[in-house]
C-alpha positions in Angstrom: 117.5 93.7 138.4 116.2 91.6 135.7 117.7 87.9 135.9 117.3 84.6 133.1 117.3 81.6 133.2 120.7 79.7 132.2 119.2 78.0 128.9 119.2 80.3 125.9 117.3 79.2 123.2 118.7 79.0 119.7 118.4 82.5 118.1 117.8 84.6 121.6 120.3 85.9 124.5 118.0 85.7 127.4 119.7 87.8 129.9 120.6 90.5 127.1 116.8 90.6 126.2 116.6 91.1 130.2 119.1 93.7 129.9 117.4 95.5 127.2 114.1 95.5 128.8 115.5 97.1 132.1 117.2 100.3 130.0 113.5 100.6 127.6 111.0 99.4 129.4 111.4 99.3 133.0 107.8 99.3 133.7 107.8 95.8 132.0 110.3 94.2 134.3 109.3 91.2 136.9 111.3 88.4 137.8 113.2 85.8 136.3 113.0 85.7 132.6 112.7 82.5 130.6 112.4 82.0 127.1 110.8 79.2 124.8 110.7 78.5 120.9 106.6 78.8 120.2 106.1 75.7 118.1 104.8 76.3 114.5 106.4 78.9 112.3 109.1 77.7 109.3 110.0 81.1 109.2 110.9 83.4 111.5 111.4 82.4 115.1 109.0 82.9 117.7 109.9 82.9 121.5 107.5 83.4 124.3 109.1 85.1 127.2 107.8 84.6 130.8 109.2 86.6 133.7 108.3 90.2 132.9 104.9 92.0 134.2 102.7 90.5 131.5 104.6 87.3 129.1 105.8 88.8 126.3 106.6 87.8 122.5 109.8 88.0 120.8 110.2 87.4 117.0 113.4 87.9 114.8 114.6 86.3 111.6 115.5 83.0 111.0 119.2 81.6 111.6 121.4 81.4 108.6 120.0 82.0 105.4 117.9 85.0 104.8 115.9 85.7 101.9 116.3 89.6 101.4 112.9 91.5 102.2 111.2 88.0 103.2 111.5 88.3 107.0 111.0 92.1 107.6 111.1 93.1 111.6 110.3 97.0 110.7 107.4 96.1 108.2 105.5 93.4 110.6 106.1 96.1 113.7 105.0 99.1 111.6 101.7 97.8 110.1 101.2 95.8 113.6 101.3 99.3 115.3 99.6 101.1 112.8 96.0 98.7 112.5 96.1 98.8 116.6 92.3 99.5 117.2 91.0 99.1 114.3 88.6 95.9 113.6 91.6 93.6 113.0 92.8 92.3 116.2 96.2 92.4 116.0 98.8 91.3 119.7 100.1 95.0 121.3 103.2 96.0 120.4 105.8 97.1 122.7 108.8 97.7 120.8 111.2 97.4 117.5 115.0 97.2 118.2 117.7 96.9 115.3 120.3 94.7 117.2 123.0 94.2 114.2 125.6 95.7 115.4 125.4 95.1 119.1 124.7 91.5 119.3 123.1 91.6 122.8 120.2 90.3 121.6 119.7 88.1 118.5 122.3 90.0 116.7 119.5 90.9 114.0 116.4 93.1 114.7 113.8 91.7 116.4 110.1 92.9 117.3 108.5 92.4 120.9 104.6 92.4 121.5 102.5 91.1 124.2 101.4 87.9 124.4 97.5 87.3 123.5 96.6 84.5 124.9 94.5 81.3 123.1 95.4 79.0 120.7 97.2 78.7 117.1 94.7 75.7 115.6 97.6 73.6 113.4 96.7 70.3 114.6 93.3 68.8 114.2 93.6 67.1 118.2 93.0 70.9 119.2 89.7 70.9 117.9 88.6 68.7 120.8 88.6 71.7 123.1 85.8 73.5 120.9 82.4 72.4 119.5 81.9 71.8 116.0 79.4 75.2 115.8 82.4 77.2 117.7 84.4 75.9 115.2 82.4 76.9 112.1 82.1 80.5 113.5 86.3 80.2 114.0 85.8 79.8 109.7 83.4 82.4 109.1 84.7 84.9 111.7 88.6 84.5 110.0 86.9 85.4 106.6 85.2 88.4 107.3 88.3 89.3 109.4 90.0 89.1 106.3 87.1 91.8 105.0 87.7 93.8 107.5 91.0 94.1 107.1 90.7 94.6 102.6 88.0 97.6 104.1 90.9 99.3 105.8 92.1 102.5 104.5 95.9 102.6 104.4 95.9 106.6 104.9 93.4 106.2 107.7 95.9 104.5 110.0 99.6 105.9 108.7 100.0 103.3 105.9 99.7 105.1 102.9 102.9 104.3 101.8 103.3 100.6 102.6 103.1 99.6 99.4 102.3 100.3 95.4 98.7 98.6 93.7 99.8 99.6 90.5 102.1 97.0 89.2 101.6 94.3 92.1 101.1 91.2 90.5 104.1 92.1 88.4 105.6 92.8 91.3 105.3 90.0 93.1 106.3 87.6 90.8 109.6 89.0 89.8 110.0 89.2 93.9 109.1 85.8 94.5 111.1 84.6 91.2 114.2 86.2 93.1 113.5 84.3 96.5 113.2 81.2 94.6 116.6 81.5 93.0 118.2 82.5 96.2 117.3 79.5 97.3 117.8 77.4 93.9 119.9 73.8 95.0 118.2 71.2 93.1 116.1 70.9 89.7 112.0 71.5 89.8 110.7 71.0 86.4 106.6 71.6 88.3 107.3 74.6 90.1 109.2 76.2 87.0 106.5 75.2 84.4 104.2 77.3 87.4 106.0 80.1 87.5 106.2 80.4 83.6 102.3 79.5 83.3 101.3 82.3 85.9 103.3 85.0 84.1 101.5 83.9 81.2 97.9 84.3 82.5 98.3 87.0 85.0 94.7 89.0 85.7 94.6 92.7 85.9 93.9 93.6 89.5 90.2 95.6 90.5 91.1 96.0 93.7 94.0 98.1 95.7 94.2 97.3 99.8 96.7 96.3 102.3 97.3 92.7 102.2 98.3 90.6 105.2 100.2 88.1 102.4 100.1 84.9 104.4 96.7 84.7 105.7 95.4 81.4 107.1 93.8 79.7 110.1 97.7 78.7 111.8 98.4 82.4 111.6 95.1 83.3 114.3 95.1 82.8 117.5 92.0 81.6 118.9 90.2 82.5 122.0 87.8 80.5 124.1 86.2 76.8 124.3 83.1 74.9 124.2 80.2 77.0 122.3 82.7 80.3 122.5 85.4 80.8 120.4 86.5 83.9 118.4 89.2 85.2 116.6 91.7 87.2 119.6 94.7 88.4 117.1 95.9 88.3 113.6 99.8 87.2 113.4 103.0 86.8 111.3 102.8 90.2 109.0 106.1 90.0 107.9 104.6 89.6 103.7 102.3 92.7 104.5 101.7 95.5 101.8 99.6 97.3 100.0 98.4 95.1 96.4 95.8 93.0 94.8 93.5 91.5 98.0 92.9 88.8 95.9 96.0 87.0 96.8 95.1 86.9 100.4 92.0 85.0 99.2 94.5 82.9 97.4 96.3 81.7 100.0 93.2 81.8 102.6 91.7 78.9 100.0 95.3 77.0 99.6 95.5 76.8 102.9 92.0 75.8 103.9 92.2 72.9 101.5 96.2 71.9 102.6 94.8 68.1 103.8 93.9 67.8 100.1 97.3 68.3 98.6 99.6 64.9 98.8 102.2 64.2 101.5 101.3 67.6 103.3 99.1 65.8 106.0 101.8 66.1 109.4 104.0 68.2 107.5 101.6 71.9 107.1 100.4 72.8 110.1 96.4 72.3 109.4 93.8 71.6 111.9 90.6 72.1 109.4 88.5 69.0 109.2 85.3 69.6 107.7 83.9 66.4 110.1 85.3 69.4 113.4 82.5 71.7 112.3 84.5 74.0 110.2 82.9 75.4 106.8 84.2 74.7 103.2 85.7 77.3 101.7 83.0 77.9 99.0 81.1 79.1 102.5 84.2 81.4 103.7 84.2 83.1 100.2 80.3 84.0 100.2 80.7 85.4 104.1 84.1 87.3 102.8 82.0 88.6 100.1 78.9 89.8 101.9 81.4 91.2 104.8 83.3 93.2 102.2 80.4 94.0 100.1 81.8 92.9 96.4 81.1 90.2 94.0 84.4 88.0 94.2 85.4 86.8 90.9 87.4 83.4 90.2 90.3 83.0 92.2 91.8 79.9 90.2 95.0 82.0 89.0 95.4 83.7 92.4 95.0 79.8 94.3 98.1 78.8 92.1 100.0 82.2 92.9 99.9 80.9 96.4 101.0 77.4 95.3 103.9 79.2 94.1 104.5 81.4 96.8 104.6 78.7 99.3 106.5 76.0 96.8 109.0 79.0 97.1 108.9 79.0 100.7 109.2 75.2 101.0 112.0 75.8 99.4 114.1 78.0 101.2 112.9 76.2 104.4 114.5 73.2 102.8 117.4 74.7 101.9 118.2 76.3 105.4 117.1 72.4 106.5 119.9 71.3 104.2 122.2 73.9 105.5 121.4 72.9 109.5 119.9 76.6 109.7 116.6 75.6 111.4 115.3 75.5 114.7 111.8 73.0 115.3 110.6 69.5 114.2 109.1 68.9 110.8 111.8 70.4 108.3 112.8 67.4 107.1 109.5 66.5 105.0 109.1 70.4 103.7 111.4 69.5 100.8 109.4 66.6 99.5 106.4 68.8 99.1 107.6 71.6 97.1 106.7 69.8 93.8 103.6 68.8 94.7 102.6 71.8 95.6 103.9 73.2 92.3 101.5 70.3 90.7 98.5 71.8 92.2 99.4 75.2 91.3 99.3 74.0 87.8 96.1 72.0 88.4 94.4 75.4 90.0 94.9 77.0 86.5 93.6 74.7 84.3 90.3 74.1 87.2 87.4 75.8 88.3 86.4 78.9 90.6 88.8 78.3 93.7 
């Protein structure tokens, strides 16, 4: 018999999860079962669970207030399963479980995987443990990941109907205009003026593939140390579809750049620091480029899409803050950022190539 530890972590029934895992998976079972928030996400919540054969992940939607469609257990589990094998490395997943009504659980779904073990970079400190060459390949390796992923057909591996191209910037905006007035508790004159400016100047898309929708460094884990490092699994898929690849790119360079942008040093998880080793992003674009074999055009709109995107996420992380919904350290300087954010969004339009 499966037993847990006495401390439950916010968001997780420890000896119900060890319940569970005797009826589904009884080849999974060990000995006692603990259970620890992962540090780093704003959105869903992590837990790493030790105990069973091999450590395992649990992730579920946040406490409280939940944006409809932004934290999808079925879509991360589904597109997780589905690019097993291919040249994304993605964790292994073990199961989906739709725990609404029975409450043994988390009382919401949740997704399990295995645990793959190396490091989320958020913090420059980590860097330390690599050397500045491991750390450029990190760069390049994440960016023609990235290609590797835009070069997967979605019929190929079962997702030919995660999504629609036609219509996906369109799309997208009216979505993330919805999650931004879910979350709508204060004025925000910048992020507004953004959101009427991109709807103004919206590109036609080239390009249909599936789309992680949150890809950065902090959403990697990394493998290795000294001269070897290289990129072990692809996380967080809960934004994942089928659209305009571009926006990946956008939020790639957004992120990339995050020490740049005011008050976000301490407050976005970043460990990039050009002095570490790791390339500019001008570099990640051409070894994107040449991985996925296409001219890349400008990206300035689709850099201030992502400025949107994550004002709108600051947002709702703030308002859950507000609302003593959140679990982790850090919430309380997310709401100061959403307007500068918003700025640079703004900025990104009226700029150059990235």
């Amino acid at each position: 018999m499966t037993e847990s530890s006495e401390d439950d972590p916010p968001g997780l029934n420890v000896a119900g999860l060890g319940e569970w895992l005797e009826r589904a998976h009884p080849d999974l079972v060990g000995g006692l079962l603990t259970a620890a928030v992962i540090a780093g996400g704003k959105s869903n919540l992590t837990y790493r669970i030790d105990g069973p054969r091999v450590p395992l992940v649990v992730r579920r939607p946040p406490l409280g207030h939940v944006l409809s469609s932004a934290h999808d257990m079925r879509r991360e589990h589904r597109v997780v399963s589905a690019l097993r094998g291919s040249a994304v490395p993605v964790p292994p997943a073990v199961d989906l479980v739709d725990d609404t009504s029975d409450s043994a659980v988390t009382g919401t779904p949740f997704f399990v995987m295995e645990f793959v073990e190396g490091d989320v970079l958020s913090r420059p400190s980590q860097n330390a443990r690599f050397s500045p060459e491991a750390l450029r390949e990190v760069g390049l390796s994440l960016a023609e990941v990235l290609a590797d992923l835009h070069r997967v057909d979605p019929e190929d591996v079962g997702l030919g109907d995660f999504g629609r191209g036609e219509g996906f910037l369109e799309r997208q905006l009216r979505t993330w205009h919805r999650q931004y007035d879910a979350s709508r508790s204060r004025e925000l004159p910048t992020l507004d003026r953004l959101q009427e400016n991109l709807a103004e100047r919206m590109p036609a898309s080239a390009r249909t593939t599936l789309v992680h929708g949150d890809y950065r460094l902090d959403n990697a884990i990394v493998a290795g140390a000294g001269d070897s490092a290289r990129i072990a699994a692809i996380l967080d898929w809960e934004m994942s579809t089928i659209g305009d690849p571009l926006v990946d790119l956008g939020m790639f360079g957004l992120y990339w750049n995050a020490g740049a942008l005011p008050g976000a040093a301490g407050a976005l998880p970043s460990a990039i620091d050009p002095a570490a080793g790791y390339p500019s992003f001008d570099e990640l674009v051409d070894a994107y480029a040449e991985r996925a074999r296409i001219a890349v055009p400008d990206l300035a709109w689709y850099g201030a899409f992502a400025a949107y995107k994550l004002g709108v996420i600051a947002e709702g992380i703030h308002y859950r803050y507000r609302s003593g919904e959140t679990v982790g350290a850090g919430f309380d300087r997310i709401g100061a950022l959403v307007e500068p954010i918003a700025a640079e969004g703004l900025r990104r339009l009226g700029a150059g190539r990235h």
